[in-house]
N, C-alpha and C positions, 0 to 999 in steps of 0.2 A: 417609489423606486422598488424593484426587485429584490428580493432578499441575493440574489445572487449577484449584483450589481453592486449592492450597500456592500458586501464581504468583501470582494474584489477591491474596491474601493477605500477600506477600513480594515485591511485583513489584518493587519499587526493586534490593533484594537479588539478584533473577533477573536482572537486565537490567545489572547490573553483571556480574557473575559471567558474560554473556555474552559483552559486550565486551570482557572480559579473554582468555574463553576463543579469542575470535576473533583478537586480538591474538597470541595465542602460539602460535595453532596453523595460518595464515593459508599457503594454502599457499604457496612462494615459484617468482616468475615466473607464476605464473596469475591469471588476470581473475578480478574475481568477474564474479557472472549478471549484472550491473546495468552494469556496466563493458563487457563482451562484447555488450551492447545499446546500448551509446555513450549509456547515460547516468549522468551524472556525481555519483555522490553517497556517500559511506563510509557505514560500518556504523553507527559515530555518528550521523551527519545524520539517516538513517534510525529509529533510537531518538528521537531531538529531534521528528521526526517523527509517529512512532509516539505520542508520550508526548503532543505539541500536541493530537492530534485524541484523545485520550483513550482510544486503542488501537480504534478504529471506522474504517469507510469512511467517505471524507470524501463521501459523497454518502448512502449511504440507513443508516448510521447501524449497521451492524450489527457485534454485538461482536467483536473479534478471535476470540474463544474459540470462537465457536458458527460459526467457518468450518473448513473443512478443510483450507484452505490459506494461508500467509501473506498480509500486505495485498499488492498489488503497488504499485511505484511507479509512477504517472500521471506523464507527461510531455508535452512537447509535442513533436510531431516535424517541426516548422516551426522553434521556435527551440530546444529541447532544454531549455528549464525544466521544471524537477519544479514538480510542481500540487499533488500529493499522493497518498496512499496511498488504495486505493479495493480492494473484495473482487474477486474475480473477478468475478462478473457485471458490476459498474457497469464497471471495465477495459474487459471484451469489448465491452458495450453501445458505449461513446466510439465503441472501434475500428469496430465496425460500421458504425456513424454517417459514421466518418471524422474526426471533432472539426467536422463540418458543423456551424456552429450555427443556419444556416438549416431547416437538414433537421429537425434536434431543435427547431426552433422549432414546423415544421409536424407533428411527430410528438407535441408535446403537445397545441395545436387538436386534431389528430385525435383523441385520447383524451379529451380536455375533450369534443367534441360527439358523440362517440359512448359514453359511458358511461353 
């Protein structure tokens, strides 16, 4: 069977078995990636997270599995709340953007009248 088929199938199982493995194996004295980007959040929160949005981008819905690369955490980097977990495109897009939401306001108009 697929590793991606066993997870799907055993995911409560996997995702324990993660955060164990993470716990005992966590290197000592090093950041993680999330931490080293000053934003604030455990390997936990991140699963609680993961598990809320039913393991999809919190924007255009697509499944953890059929990405290449983990969800990333969305944050704000005005006040440093996590938003949420989003795939690389929707991530990059924000950033592009800047988290303008005037810009993203005018970049959907633009798309609404020219489609």
């Amino acid at each position: 069977m697929p590793s991606k088929e066993y997870y799907w199938k055993n995911r409560d199982k996997c995702l324990s078995q993660s955060i164990d493995w993470h716990k005992k194996n966590k290197p000592k004295g090093k950041e993680s990636k999330w931490k080293q980007q000053g934003i604030k959040i455990t390997h936990e929160e991140y699963v609680a997270l993961f598990n809320k949005q039913d393991g999809k981008c919190a924007l255009c819905f697509t499944p953890a599995e059929e990405l290449t690369k983990s969800l990333a955490v969305d944050h704000s980097h005005t006040t440093g709340n996590i938003r949420g977990l989003l795939c690389g495109s929707c991530n990059q897009a924000l950033g592009l953007f800047k988290d303008n939401i005037e810009v993203m306001k005018r970049a959907l108009f633009y798309l609404h009248d020219n489609t």
